[in-house]
GUDOKOL-728523 format. One line per 8 residues: number of its first residue (from 0); their letters; for each residue z, x, y negated of N, C-alpha, C. Coordinates in nm, 3 decimals. Example, Ala and Ser with C-alpha at 12.3 -4.5 7.8 and 13.67 -1.06 7.14 Angstrom:
BEGIN
0) AS) 0.780/1.319/0.569/0.780/1.230/0.450/0.780/1.320/0.330 | 0.708/1.285/0.225/0.714/1.367/0.106/0.787/1.290/-0.003
//
This chain:
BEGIN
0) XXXXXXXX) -1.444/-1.101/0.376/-1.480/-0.961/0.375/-1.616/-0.946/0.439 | -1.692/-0.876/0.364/-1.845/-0.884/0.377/-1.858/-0.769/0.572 | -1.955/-0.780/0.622/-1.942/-0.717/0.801/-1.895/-0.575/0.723 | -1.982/-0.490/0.661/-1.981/-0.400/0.669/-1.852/-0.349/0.605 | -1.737/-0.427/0.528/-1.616/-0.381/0.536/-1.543/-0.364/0.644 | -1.551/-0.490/0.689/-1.501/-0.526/0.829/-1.487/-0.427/0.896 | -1.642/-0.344/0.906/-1.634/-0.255/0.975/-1.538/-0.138/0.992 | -1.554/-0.068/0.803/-1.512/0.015/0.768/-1.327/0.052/0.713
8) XXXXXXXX) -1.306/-0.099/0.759/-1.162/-0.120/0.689/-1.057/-0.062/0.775 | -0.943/-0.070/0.781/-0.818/0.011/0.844/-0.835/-0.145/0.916 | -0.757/-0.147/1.007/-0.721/-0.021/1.127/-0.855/0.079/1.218 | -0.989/0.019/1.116/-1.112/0.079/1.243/-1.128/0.246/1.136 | -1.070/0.223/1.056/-1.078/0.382/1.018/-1.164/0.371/0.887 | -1.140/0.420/0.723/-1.191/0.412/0.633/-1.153/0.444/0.515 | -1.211/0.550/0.437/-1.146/0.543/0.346/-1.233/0.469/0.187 | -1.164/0.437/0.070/-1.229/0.443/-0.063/-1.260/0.558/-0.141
16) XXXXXXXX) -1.345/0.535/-0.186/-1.409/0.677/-0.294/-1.419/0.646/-0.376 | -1.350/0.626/-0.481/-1.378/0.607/-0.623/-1.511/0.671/-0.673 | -1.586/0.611/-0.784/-1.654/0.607/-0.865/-1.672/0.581/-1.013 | -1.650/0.506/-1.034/-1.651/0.466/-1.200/-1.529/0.341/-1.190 | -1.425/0.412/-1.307/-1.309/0.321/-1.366/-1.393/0.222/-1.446 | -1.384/0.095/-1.398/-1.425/0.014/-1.521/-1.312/-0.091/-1.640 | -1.200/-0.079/-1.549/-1.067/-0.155/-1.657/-1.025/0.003/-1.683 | -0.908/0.033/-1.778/-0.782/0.091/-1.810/-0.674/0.017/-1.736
24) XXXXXXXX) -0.591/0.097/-1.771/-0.450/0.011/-1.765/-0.404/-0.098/-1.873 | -0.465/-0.037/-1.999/-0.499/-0.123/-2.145/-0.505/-0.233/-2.149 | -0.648/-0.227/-2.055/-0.758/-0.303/-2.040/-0.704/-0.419/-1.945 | -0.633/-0.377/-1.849/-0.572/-0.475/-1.749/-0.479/-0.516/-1.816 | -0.391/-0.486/-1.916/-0.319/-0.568/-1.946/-0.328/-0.672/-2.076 | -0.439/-0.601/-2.146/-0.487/-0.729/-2.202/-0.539/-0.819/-2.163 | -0.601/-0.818/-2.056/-0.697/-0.927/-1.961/-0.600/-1.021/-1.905 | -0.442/-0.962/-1.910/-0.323/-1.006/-1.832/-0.281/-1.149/-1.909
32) XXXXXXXX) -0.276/-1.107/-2.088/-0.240/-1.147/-2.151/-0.299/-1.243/-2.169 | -0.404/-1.174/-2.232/-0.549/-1.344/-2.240/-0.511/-1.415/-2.168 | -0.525/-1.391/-2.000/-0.541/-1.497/-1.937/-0.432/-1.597/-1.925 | -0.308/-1.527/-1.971/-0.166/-1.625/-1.960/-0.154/-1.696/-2.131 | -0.286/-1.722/-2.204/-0.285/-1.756/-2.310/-0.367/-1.860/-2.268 | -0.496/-1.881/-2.182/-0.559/-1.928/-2.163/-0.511/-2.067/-2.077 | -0.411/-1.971/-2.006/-0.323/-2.043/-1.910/-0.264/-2.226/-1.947 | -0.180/-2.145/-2.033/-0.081/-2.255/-2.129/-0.169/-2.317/-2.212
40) XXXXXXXX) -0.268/-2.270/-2.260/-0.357/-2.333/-2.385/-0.409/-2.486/-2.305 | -0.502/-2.419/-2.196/-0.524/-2.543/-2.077/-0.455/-2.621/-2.034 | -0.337/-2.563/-1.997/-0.267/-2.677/-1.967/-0.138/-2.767/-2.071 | -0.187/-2.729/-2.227/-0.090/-2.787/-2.294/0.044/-2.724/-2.275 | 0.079/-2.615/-2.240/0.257/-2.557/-2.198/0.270/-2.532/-2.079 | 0.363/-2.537/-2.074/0.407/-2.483/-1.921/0.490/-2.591/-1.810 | 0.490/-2.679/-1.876/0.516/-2.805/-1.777/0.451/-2.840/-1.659 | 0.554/-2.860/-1.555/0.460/-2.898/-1.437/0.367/-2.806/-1.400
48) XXXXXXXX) 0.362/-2.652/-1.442/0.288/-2.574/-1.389/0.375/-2.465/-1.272 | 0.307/-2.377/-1.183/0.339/-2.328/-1.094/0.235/-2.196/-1.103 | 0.283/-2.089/-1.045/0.194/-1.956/-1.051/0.199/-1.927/-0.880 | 0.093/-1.870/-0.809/0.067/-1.837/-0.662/0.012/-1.735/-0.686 | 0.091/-1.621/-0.636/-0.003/-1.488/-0.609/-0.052/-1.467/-0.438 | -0.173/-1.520/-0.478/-0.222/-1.447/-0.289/-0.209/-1.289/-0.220 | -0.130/-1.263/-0.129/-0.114/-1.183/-0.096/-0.237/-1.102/-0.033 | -0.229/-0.918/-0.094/-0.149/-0.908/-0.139/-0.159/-0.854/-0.299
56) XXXXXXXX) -0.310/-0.845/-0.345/-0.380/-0.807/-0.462/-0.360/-0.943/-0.575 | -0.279/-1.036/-0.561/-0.251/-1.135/-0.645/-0.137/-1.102/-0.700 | -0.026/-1.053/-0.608/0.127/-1.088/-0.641/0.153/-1.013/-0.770 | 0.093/-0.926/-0.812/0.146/-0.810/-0.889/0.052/-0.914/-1.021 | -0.005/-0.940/-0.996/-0.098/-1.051/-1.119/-0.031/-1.146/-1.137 | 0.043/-1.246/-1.088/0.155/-1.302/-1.093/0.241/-1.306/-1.156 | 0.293/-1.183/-1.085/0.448/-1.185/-1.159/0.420/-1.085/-1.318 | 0.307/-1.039/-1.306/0.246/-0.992/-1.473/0.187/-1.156/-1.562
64) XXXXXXXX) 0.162/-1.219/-1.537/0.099/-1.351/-1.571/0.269/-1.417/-1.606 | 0.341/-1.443/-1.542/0.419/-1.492/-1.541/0.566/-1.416/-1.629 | 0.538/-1.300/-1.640/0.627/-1.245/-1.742/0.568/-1.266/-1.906 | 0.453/-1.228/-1.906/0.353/-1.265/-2.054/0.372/-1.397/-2.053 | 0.360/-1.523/-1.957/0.435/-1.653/-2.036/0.530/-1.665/-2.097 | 0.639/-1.622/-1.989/0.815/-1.609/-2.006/0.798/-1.579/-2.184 | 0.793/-1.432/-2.178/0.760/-1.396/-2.321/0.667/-1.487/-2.470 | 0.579/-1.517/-2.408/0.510/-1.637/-2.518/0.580/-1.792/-2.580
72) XXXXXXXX) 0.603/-1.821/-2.444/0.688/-1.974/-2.435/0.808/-1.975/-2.419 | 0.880/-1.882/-2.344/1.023/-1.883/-2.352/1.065/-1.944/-2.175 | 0.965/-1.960/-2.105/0.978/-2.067/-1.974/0.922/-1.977/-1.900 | 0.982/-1.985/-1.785/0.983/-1.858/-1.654/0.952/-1.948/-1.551 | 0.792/-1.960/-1.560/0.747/-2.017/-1.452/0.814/-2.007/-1.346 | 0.753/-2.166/-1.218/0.799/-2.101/-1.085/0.672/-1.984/-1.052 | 0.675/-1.906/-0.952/0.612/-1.869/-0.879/0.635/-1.778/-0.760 | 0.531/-1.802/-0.680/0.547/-1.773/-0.540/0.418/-1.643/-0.497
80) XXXXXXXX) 0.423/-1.697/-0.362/0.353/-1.540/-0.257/0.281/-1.635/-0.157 | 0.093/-1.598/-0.180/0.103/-1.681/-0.025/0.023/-1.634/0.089 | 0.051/-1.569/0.214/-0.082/-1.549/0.283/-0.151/-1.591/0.364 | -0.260/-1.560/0.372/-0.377/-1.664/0.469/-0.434/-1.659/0.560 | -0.356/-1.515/0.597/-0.426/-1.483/0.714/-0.490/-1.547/0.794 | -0.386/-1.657/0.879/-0.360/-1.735/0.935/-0.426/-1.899/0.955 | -0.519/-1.880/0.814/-0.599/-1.971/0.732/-0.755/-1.960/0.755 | -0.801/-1.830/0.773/-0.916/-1.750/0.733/-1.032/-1.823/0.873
88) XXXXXXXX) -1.158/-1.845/0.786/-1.259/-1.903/0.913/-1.311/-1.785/0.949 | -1.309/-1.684/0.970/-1.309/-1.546/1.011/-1.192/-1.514/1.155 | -1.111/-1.622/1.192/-0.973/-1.542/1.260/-1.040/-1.509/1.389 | -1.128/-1.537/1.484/-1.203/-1.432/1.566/-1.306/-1.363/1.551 | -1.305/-1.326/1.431/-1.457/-1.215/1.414/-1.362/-1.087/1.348 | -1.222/-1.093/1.311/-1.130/-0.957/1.306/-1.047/-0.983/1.319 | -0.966/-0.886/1.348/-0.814/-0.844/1.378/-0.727/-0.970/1.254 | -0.672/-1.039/1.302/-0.560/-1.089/1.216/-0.472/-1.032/1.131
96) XXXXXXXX) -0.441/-0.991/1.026/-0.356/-0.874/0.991/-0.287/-0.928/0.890 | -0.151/-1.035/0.938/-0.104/-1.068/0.812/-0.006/-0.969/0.739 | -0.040/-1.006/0.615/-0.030/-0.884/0.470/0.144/-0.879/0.465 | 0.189/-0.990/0.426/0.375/-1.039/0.382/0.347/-1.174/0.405 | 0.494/-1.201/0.428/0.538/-1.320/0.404/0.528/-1.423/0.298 | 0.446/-1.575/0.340/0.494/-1.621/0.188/0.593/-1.695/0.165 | 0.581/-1.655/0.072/0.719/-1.706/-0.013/0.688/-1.862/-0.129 | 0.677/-1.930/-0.100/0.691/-2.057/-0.233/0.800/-2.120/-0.180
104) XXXXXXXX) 0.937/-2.105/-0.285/1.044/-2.149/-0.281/1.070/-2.284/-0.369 | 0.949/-2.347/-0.392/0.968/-2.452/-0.482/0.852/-2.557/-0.373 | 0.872/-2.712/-0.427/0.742/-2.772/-0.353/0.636/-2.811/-0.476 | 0.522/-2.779/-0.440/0.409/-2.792/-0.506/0.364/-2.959/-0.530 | 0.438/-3.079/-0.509/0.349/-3.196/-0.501/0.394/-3.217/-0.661 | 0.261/-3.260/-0.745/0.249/-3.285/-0.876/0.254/-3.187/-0.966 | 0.217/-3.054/-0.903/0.218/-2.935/-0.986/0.099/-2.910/-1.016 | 0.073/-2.859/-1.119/-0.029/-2.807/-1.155/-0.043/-2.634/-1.060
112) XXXXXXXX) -0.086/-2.595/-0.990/-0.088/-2.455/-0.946/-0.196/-2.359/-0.966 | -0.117/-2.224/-1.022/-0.316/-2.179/-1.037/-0.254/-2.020/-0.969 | -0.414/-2.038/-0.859/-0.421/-1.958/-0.750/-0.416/-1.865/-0.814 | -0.378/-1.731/-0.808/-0.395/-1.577/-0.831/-0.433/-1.501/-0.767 | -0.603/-1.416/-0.777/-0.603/-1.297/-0.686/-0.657/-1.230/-0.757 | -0.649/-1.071/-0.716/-0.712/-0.989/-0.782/-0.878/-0.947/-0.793 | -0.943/-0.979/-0.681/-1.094/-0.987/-0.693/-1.117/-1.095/-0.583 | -1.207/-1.165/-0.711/-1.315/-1.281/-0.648/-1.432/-1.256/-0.580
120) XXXXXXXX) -1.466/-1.258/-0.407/-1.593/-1.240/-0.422/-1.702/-1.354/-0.359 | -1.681/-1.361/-0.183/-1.746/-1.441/-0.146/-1.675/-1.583/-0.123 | -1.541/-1.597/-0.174/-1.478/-1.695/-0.214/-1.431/-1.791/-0.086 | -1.431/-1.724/0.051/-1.358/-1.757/0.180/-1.215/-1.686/0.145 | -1.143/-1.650/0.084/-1.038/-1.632/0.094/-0.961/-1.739/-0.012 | -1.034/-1.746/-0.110/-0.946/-1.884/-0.170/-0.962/-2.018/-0.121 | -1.099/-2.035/-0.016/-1.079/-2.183/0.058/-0.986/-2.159/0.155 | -0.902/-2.067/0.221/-0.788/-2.030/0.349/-0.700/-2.069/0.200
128) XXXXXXXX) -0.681/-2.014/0.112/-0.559/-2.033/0.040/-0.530/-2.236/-0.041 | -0.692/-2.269/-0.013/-0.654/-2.392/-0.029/-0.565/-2.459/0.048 | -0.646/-2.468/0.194/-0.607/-2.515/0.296/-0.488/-2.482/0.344 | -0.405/-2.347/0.273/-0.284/-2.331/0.291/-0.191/-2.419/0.203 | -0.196/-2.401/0.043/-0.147/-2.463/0.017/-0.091/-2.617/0.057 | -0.193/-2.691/0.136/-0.175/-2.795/0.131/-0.035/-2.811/0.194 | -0.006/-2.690/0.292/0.126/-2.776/0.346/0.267/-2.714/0.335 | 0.241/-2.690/0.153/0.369/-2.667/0.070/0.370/-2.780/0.015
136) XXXXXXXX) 0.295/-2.897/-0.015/0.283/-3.013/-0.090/0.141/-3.077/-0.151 | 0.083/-3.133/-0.240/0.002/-3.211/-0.288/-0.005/-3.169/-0.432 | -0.061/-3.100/-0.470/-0.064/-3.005/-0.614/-0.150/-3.160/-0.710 | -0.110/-3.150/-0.804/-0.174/-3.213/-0.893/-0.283/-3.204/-0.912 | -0.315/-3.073/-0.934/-0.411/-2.989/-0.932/-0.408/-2.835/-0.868 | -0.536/-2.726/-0.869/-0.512/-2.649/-0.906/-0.647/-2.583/-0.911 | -0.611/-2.483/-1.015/-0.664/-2.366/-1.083/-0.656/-2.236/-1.016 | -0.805/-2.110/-1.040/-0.795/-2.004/-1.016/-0.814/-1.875/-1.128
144) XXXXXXXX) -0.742/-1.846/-1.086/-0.721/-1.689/-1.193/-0.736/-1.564/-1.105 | -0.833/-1.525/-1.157/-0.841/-1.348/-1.091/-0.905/-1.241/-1.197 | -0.867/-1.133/-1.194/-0.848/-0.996/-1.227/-1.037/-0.969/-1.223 | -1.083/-0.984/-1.172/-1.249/-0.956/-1.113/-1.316/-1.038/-1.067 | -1.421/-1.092/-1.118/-1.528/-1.173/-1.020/-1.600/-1.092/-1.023 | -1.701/-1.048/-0.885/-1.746/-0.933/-0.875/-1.887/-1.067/-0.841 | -1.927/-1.183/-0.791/-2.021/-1.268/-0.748/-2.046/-1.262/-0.626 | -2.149/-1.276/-0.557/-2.175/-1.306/-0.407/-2.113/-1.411/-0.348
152) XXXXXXXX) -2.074/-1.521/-0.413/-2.002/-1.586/-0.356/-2.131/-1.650/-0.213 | -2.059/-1.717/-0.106/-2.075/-1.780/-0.029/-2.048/-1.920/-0.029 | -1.939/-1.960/-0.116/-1.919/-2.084/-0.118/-1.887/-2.151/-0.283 | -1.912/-2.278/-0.261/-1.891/-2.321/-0.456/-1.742/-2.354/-0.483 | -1.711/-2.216/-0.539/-1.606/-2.202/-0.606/-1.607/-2.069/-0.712 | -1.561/-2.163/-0.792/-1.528/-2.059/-0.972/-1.409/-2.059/-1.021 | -1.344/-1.977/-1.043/-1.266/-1.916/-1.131/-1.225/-2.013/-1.282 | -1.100/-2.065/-1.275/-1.081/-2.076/-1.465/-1.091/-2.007/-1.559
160) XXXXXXXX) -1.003/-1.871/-1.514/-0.948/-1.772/-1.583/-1.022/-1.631/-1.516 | -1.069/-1.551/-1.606/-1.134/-1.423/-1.522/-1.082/-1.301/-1.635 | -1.020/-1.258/-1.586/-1.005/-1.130/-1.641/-1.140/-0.982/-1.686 | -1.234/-0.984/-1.592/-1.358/-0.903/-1.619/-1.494/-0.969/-1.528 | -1.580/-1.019/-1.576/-1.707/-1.067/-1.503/-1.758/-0.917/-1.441 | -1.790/-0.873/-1.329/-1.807/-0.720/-1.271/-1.930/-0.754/-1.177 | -2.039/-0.742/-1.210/-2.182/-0.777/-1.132/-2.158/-0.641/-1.032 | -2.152/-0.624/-0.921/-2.156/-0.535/-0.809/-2.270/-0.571/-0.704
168) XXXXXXXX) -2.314/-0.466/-0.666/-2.387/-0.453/-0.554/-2.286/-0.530/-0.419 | -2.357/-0.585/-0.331/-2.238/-0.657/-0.192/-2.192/-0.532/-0.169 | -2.246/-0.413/-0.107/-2.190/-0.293/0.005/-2.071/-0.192/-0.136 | -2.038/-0.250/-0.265/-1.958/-0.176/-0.304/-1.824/-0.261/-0.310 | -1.710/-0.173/-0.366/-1.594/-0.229/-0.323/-1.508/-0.198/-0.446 | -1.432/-0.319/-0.543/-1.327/-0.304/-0.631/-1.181/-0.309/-0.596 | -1.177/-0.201/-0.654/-0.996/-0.174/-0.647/-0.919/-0.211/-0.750 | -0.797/-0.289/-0.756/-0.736/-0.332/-0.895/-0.625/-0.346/-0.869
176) XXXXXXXX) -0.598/-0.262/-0.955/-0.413/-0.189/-0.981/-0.388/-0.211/-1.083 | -0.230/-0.227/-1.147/-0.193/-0.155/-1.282/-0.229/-0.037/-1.317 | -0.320/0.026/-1.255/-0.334/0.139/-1.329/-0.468/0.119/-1.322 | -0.558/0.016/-1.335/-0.702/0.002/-1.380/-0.813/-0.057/-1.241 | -0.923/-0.084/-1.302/-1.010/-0.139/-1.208/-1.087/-0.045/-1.166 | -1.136/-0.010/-1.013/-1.209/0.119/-0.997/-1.291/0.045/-0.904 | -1.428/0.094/-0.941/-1.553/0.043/-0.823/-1.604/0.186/-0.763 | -1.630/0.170/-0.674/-1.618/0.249/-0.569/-1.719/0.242/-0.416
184) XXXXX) -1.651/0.336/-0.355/-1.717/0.288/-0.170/-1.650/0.291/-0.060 | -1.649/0.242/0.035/-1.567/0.286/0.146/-1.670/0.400/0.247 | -1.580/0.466/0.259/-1.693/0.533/0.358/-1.605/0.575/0.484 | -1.687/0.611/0.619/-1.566/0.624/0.719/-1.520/0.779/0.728 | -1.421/0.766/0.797/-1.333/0.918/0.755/-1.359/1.057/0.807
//
């Protein structure tokens, strides 16, 4: 999270202001679809694969990713919940605030796993979710899927699967729901 969220984020007081919808709900769920086409296509089926929604803008991508397989292939992925709080090279520059519990009720060694979150940006939250994974098991691999790459990354990591490429300014902020992608601002209250 870039300072000036940091700043502006709950618990220090903040709200979002929408601005311009750039998904539908449509729109998100075709992006849903694609990407669980893209999914299986890559990996030849659904064997040996695993779905991770990072808590907590992943999970709902997830278990949407993972129903559009069910439906395509007939196979109901595993998938799980994971958070990182706990992970984050950030844990004394803010408040710790873990989101939920995770949940991976299966072990990951020789799985194929592909990370899930809903916006990509400076890409410290999927190296905490690496380093988490590791001690559910030894993944075969894994893959990332998200809803938004908005860019700025900080570190070299890309996306397999992207639901909308979203060039943003750093100081703005995407929201992504089932009910659409909204870019926006935080401003304080």
């Amino acid at each position: 999270m870039a300072e000036r969220e940091r700043a502006l984020a709950p618990p220090y007081g903040g709200v979002f202001v929408a601005r311009t919808t750039v998904m539908a709900p449509d729109d998100v769920q075709r992006a849903v679809w694609r990407m669980a086409h893209e999914i299986i296509e890559r990996n030849h089926g659904t064997d040996g694969l695993a779905l991770v929604g990072l808590q907590t803008g992943g999970v709902w991508i997830a278990g949407r990713l993972n129903e559009t397989i069910q439906t395509v292939s007939g196979v109901d992925v595993p998938t799980g919940t994971l958070d990182v709080a706990f992970y984050r090279d950030d844990i004394g520059l803010r408040p710790v605030l873990p989101e939920a519990a995770t949940d991976i009720p299966f072990d990951l060694s020789g799985q194929t796993v592909v990370l899930i979150d809903d916006v990509l940006f400076t890409g410290r939250t999927v190296r905490a979710a690496l380093n988490a994974l590791a001690d559910y098991g030894r993944a075969r691999a894994v893959q990332l899927a998200v809803m938004v790459d908005r860019g700025h990354r900080e570190l070299p990591i890309r996306p397999d699967y992207v639901g909308k490429n979203l060039p943003t300014r750093r100081d703005e902020m995407v929201d992504v729901s089932e009910a659409g992608v909204v870019l926006g601002d935080m401003v304080k209250k």
